[in-house]
PQR file with spaces between the fields and no chain letter, atoms N, CA, C, O and H, PARSE charges and radii, in Angstrom:
ATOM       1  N    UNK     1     -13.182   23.529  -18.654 -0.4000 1.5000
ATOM       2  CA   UNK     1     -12.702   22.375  -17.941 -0.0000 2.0000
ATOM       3  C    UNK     1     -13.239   22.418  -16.517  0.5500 1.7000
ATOM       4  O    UNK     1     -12.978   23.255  -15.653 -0.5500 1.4000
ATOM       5  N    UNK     2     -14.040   21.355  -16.435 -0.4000 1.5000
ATOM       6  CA   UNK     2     -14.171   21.551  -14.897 -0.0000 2.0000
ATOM       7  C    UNK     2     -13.379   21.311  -13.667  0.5500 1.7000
ATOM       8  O    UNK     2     -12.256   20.839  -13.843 -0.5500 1.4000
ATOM       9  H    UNK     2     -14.251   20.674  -17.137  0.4000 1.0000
ATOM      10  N    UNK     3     -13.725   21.528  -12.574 -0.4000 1.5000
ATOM      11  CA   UNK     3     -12.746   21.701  -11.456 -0.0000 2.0000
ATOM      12  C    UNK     3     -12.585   20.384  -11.154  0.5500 1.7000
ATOM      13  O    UNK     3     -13.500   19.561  -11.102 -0.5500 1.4000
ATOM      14  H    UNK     3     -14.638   21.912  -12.431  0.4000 1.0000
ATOM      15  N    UNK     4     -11.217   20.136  -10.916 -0.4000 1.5000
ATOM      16  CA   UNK     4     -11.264   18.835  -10.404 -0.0000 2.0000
ATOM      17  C    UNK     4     -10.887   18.930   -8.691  0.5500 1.7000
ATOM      18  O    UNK     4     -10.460   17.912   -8.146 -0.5500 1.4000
ATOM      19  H    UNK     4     -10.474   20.804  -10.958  0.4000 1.0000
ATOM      20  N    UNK     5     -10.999   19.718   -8.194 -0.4000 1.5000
ATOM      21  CA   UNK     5     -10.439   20.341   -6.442 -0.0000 2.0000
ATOM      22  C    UNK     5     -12.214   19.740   -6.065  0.5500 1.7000
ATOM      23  O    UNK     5     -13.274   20.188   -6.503 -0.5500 1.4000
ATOM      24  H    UNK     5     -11.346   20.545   -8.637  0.4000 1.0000
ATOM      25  N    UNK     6     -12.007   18.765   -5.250 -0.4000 1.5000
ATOM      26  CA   UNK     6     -13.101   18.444   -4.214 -0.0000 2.0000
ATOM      27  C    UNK     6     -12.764   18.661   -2.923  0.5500 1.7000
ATOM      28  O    UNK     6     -11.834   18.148   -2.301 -0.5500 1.4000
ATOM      29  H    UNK     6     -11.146   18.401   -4.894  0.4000 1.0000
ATOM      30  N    UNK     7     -14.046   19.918   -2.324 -0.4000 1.5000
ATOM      31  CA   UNK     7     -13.755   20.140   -0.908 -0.0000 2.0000
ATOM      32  C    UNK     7     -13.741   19.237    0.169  0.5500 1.7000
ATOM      33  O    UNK     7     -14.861   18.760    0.356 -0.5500 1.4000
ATOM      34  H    UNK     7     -14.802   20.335   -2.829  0.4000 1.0000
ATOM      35  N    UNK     8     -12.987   18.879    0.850 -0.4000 1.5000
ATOM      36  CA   UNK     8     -12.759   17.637    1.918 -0.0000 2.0000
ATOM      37  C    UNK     8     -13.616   18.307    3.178  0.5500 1.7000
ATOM      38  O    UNK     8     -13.213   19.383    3.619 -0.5500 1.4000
ATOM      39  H    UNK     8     -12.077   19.267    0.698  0.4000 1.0000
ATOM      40  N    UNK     9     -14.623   17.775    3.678 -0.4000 1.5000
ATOM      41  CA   UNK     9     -15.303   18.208    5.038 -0.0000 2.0000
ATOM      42  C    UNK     9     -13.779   18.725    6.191  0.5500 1.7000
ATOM      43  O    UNK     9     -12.588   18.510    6.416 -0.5500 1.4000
ATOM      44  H    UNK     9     -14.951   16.900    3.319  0.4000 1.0000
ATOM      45  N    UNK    10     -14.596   19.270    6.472 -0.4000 1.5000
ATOM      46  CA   UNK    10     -13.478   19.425    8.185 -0.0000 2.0000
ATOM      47  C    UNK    10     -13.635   18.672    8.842  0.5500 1.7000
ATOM      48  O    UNK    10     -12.738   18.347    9.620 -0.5500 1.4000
ATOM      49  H    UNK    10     -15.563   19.444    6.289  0.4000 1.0000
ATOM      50  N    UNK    11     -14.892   18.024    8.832 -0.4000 1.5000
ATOM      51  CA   UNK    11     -15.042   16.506    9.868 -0.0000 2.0000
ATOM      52  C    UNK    11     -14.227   15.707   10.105  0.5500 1.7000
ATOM      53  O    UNK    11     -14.243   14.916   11.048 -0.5500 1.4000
ATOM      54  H    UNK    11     -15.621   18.288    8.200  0.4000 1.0000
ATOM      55  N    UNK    12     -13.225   15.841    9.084 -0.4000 1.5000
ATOM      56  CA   UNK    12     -12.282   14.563    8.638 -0.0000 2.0000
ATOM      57  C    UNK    12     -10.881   15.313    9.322  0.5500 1.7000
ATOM      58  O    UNK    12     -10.112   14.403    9.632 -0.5500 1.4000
ATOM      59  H    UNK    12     -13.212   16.484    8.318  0.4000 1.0000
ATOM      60  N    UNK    13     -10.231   16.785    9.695 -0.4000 1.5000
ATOM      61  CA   UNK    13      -9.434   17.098   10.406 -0.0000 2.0000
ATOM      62  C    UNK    13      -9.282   16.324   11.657  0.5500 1.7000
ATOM      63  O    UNK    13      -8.202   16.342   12.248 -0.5500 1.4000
ATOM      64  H    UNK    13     -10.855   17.524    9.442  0.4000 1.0000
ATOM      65  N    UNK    14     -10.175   15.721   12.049 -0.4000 1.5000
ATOM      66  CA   UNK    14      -9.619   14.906   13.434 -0.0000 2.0000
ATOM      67  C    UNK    14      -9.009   14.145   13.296  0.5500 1.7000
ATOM      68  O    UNK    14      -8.292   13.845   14.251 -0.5500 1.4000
ATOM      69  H    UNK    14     -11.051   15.707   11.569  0.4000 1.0000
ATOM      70  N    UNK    15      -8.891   13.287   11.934 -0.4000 1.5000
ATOM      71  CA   UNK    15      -8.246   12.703   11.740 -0.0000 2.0000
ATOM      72  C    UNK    15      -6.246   12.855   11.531  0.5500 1.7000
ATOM      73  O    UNK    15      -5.300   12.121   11.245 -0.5500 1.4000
ATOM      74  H    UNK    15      -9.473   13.531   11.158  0.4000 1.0000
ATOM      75  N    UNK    16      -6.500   14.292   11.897 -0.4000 1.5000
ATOM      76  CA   UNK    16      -4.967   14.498   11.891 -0.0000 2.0000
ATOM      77  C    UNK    16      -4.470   14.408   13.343  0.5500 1.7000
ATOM      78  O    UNK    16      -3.282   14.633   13.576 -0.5500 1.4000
ATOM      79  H    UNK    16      -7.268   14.888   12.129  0.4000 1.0000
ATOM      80  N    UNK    17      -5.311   14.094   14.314 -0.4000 1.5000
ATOM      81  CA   UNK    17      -4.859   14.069   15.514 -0.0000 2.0000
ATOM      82  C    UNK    17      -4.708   12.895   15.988  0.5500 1.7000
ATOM      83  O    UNK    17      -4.984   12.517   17.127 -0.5500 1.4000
ATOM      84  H    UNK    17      -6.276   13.911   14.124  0.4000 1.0000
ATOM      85  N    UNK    18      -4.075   12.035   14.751 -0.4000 1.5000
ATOM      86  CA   UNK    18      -4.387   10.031   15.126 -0.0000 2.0000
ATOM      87  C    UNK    18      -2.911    9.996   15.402  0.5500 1.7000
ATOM      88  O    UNK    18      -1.947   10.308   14.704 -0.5500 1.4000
ATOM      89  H    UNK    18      -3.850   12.341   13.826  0.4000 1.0000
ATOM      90  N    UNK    19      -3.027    9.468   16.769 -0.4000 1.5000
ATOM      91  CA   UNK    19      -1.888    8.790   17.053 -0.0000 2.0000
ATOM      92  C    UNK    19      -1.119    8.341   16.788  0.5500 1.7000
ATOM      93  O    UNK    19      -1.512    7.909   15.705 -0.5500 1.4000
ATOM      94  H    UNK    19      -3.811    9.214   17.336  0.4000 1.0000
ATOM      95  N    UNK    20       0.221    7.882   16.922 -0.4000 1.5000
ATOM      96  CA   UNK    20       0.815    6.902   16.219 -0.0000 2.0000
ATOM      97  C    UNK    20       0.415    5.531   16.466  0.5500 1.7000
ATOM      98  O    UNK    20       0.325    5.058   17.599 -0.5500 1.4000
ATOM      99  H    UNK    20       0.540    8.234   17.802  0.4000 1.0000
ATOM     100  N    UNK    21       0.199    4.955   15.492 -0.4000 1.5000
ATOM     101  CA   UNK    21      -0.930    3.480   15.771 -0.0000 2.0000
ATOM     102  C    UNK    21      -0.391    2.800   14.406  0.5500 1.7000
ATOM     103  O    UNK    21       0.121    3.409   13.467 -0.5500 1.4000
ATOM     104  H    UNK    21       0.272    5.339   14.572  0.4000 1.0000
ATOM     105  N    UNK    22      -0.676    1.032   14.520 -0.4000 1.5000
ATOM     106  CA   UNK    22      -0.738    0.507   13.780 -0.0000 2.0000
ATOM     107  C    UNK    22      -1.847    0.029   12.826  0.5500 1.7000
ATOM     108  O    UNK    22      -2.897   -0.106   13.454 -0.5500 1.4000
ATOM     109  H    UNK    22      -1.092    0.537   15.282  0.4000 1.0000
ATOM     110  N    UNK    23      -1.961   -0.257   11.589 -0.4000 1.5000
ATOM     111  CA   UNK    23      -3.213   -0.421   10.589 -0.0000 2.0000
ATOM     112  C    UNK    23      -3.014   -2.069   11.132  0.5500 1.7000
ATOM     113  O    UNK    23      -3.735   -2.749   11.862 -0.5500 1.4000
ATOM     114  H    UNK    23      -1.108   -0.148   11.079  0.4000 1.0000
ATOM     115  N    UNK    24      -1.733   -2.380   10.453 -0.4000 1.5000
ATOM     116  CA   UNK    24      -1.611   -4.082   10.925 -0.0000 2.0000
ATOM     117  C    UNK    24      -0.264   -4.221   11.782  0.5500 1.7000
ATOM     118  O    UNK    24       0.800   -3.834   11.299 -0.5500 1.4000
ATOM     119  H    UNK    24      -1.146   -1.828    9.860  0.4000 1.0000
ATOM     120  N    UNK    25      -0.330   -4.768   13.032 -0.4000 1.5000
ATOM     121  CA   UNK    25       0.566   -5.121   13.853 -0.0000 2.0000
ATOM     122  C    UNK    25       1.602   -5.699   13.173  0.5500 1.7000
ATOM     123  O    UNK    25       1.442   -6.346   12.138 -0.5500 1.4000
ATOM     124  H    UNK    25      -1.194   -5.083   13.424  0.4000 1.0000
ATOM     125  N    UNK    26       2.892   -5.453   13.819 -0.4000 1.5000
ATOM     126  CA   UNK    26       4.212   -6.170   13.520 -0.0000 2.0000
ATOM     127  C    UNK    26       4.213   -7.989   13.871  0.5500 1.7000
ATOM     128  O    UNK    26       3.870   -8.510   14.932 -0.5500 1.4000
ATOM     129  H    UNK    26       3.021   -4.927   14.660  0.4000 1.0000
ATOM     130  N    UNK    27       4.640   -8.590   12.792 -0.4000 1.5000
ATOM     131  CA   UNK    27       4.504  -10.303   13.081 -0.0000 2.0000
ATOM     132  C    UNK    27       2.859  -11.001   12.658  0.5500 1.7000
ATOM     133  O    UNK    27       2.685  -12.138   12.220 -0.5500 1.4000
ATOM     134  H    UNK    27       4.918   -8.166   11.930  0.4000 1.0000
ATOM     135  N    UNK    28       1.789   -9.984   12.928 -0.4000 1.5000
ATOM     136  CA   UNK    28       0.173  -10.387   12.507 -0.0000 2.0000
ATOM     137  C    UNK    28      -0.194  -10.283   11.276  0.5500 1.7000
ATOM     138  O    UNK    28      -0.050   -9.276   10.583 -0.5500 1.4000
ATOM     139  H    UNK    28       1.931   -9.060   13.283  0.4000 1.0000
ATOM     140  N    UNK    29      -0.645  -11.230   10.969 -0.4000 1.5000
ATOM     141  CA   UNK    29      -1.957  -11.293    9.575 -0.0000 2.0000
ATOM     142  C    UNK    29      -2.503  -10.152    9.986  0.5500 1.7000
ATOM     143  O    UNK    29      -2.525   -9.880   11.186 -0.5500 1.4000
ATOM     144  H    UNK    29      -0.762  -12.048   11.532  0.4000 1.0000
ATOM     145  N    UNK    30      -3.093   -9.209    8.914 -0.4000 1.5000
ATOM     146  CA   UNK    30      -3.833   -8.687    9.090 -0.0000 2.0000
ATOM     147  C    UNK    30      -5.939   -8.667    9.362  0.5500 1.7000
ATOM     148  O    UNK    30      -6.874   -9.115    8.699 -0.5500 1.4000
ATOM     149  H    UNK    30      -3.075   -9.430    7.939  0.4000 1.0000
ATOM     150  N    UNK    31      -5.842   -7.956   10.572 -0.4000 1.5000
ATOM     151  CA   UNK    31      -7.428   -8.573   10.724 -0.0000 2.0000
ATOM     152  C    UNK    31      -7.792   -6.935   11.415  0.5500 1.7000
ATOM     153  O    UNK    31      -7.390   -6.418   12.457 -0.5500 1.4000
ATOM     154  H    UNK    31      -5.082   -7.592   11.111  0.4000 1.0000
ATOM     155  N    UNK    32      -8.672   -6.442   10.394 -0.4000 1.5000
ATOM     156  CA   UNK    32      -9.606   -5.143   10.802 -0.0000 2.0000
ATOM     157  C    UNK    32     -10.051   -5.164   12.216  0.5500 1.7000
ATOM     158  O    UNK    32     -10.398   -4.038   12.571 -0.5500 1.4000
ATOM     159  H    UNK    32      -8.999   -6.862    9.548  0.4000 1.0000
ATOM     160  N    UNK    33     -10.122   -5.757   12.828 -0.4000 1.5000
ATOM     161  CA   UNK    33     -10.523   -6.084   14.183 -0.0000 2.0000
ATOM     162  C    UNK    33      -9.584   -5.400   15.071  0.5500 1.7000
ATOM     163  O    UNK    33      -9.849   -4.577   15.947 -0.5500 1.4000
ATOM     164  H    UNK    33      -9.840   -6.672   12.539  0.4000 1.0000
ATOM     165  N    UNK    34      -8.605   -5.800   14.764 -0.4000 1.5000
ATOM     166  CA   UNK    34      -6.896   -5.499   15.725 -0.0000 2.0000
ATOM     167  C    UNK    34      -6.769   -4.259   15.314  0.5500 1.7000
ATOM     168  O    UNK    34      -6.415   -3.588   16.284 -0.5500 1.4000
ATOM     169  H    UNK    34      -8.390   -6.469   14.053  0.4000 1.0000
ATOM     170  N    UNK    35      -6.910   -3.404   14.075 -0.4000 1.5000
ATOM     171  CA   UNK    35      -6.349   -2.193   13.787 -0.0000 2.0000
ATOM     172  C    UNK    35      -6.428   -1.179   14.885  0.5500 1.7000
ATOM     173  O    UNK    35      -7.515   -0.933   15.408 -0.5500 1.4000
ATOM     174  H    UNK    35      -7.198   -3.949   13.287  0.4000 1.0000
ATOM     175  N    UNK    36      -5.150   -0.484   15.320 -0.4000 1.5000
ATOM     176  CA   UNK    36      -5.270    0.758   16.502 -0.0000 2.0000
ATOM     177  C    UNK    36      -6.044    1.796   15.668  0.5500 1.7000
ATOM     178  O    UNK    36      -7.005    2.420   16.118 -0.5500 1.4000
ATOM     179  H    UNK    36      -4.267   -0.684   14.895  0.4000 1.0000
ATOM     180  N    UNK    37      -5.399    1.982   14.013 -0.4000 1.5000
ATOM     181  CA   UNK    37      -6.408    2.850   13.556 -0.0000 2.0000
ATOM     182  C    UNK    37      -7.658    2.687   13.304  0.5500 1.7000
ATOM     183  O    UNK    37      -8.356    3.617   13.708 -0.5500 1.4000
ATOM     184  H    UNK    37      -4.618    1.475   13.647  0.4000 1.0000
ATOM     185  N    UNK    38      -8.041    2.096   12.938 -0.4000 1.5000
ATOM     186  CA   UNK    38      -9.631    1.888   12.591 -0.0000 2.0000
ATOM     187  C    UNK    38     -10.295    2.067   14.065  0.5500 1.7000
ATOM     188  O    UNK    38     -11.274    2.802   14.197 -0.5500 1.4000
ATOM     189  H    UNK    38      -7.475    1.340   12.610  0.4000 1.0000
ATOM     190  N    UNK    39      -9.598    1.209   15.427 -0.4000 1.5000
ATOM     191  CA   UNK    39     -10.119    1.696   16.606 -0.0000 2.0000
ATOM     192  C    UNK    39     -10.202    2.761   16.768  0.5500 1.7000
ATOM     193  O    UNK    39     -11.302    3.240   17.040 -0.5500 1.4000
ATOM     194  H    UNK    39      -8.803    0.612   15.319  0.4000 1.0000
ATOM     195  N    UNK    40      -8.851    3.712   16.645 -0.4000 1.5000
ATOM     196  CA   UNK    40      -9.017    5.184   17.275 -0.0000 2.0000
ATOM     197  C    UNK    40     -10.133    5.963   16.459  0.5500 1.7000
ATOM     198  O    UNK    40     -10.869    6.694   17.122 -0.5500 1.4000
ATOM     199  H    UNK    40      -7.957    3.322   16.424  0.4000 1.0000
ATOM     200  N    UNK    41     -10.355    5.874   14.951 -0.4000 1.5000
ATOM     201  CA   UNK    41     -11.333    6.347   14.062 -0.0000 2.0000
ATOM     202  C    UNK    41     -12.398    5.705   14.433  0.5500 1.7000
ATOM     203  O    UNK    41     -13.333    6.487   14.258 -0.5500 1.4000
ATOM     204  H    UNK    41      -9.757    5.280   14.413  0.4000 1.0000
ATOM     205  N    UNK    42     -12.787    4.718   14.849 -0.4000 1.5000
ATOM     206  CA   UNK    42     -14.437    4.249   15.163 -0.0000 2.0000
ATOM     207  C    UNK    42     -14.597    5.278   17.164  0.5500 1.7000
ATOM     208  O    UNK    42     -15.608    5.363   17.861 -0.5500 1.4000
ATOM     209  H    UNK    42     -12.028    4.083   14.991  0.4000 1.0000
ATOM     210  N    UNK    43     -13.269    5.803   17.437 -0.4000 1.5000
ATOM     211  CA   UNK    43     -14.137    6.047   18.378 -0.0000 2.0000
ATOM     212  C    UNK    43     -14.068    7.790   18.517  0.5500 1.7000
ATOM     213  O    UNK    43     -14.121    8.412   19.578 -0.5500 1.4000
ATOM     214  H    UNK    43     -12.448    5.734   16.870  0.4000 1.0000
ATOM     215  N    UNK    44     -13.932    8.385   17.109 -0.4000 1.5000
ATOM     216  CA   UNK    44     -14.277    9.664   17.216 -0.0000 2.0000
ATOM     217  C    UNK    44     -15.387    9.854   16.725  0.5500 1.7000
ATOM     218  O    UNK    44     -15.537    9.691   15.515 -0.5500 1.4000
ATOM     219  H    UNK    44     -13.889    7.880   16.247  0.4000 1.0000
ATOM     220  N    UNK    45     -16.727   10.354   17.760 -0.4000 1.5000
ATOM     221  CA   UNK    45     -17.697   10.949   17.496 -0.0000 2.0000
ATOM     222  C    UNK    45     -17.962   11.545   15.299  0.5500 1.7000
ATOM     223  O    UNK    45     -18.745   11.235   14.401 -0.5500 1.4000
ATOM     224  H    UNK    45     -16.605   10.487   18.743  0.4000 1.0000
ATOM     225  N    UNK    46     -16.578   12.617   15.471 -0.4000 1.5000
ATOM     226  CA   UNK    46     -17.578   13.409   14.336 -0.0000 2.0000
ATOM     227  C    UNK    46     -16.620   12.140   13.200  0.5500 1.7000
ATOM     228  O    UNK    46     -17.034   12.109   12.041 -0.5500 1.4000
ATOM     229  H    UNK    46     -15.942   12.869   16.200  0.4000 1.0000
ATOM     230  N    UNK    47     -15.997   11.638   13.381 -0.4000 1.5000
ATOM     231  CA   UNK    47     -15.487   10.434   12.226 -0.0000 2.0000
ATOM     232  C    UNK    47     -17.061    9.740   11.800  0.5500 1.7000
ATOM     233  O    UNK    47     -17.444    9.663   10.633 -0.5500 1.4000
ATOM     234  H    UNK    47     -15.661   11.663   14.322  0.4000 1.0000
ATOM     235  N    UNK    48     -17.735    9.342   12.800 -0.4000 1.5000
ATOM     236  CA   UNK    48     -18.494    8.157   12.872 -0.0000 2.0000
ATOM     237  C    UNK    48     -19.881    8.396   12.251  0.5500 1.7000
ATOM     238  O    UNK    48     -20.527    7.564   11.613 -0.5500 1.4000
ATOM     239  H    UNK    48     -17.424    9.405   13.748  0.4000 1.0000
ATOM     240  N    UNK    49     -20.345   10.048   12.622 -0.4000 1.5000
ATOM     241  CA   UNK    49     -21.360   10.803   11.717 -0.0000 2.0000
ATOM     242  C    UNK    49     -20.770   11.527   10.611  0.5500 1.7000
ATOM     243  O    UNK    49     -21.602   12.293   10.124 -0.5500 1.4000
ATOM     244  H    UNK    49     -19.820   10.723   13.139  0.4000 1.0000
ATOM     245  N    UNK    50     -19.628   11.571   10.024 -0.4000 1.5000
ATOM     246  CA   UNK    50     -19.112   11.611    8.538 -0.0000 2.0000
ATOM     247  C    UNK    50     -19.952   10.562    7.956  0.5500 1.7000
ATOM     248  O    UNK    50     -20.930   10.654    7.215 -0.5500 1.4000
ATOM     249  H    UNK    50     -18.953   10.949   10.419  0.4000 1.0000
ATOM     250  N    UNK    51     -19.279    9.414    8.518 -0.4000 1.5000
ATOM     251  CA   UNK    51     -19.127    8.010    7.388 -0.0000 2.0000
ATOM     252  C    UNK    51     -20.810    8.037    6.973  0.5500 1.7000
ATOM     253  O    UNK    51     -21.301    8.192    5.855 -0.5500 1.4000
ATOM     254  H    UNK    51     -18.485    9.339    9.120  0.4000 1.0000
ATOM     255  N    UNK    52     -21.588    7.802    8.465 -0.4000 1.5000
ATOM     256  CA   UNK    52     -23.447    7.496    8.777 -0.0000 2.0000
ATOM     257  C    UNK    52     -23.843    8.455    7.816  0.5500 1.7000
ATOM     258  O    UNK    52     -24.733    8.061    7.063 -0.5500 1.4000
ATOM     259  H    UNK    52     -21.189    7.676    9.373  0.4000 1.0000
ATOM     260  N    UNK    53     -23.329    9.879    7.591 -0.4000 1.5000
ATOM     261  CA   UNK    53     -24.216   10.204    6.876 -0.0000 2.0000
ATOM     262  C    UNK    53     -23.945   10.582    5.338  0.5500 1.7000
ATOM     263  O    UNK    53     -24.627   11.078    4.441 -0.5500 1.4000
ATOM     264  H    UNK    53     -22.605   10.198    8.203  0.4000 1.0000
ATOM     265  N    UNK    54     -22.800   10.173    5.441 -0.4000 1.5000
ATOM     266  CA   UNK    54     -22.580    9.590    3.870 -0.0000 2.0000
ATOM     267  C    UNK    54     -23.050    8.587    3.442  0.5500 1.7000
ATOM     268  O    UNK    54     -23.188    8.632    2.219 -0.5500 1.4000
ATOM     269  H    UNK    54     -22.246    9.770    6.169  0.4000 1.0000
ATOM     270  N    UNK    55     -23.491    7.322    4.079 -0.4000 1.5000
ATOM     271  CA   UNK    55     -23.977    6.180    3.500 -0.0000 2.0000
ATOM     272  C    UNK    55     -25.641    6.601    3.653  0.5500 1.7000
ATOM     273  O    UNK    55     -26.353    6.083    2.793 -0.5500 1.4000
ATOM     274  H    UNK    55     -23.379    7.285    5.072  0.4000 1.0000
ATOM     275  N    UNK    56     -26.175    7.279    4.421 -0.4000 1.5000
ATOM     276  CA   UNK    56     -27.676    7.795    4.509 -0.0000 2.0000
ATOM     277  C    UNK    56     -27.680    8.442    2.528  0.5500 1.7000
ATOM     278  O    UNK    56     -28.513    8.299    1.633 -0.5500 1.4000
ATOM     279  H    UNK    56     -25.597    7.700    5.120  0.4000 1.0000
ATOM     280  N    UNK    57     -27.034    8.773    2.550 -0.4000 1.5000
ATOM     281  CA   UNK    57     -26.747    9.957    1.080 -0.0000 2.0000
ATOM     282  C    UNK    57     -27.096    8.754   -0.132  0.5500 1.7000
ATOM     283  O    UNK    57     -27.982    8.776   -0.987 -0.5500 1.4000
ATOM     284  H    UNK    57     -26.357    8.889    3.277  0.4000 1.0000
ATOM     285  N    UNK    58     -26.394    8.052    0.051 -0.4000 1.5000
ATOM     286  CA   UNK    58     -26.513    6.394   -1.028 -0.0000 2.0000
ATOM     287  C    UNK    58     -28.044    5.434   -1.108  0.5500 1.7000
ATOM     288  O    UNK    58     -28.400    4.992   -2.201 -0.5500 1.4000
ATOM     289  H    UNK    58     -25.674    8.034    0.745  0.4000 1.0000
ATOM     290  N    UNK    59     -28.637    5.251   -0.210 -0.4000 1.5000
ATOM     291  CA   UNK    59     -29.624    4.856    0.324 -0.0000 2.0000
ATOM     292  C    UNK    59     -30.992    5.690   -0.547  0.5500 1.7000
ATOM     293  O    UNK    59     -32.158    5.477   -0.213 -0.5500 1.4000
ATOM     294  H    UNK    59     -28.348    5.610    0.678  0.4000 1.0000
């Protein structure tokens, strides 16, 4: 049987240091634009060369 345990990068530990933030604001439609999270994750460095060079990998 093979393993089903996939190793998660450490790149992605910063992500435990996310603030308390909203995905979608209280009272708002939701719009990716507004997200505190997606902001605080677009502005960590090693978040941003995870994603880049996972999609380089597809390509």
């Amino acid at each position: 049987m093979a393993n089903a345990f996939k190793k998660r990068s450490t790149k992605l530990n910063v992500a435990r240091k996310l603030p308390p933030s909203y995905h979608t604001i209280p009272g708002q439609t939701f719009d990716i634009k507004n997200s505190e999270v997606i902001n605080w994750l677009i502005s960590q460095p090693d978040i941003l060369n995870f994603i880049w060079n996972n999609i380089k990998t597809i390509w």
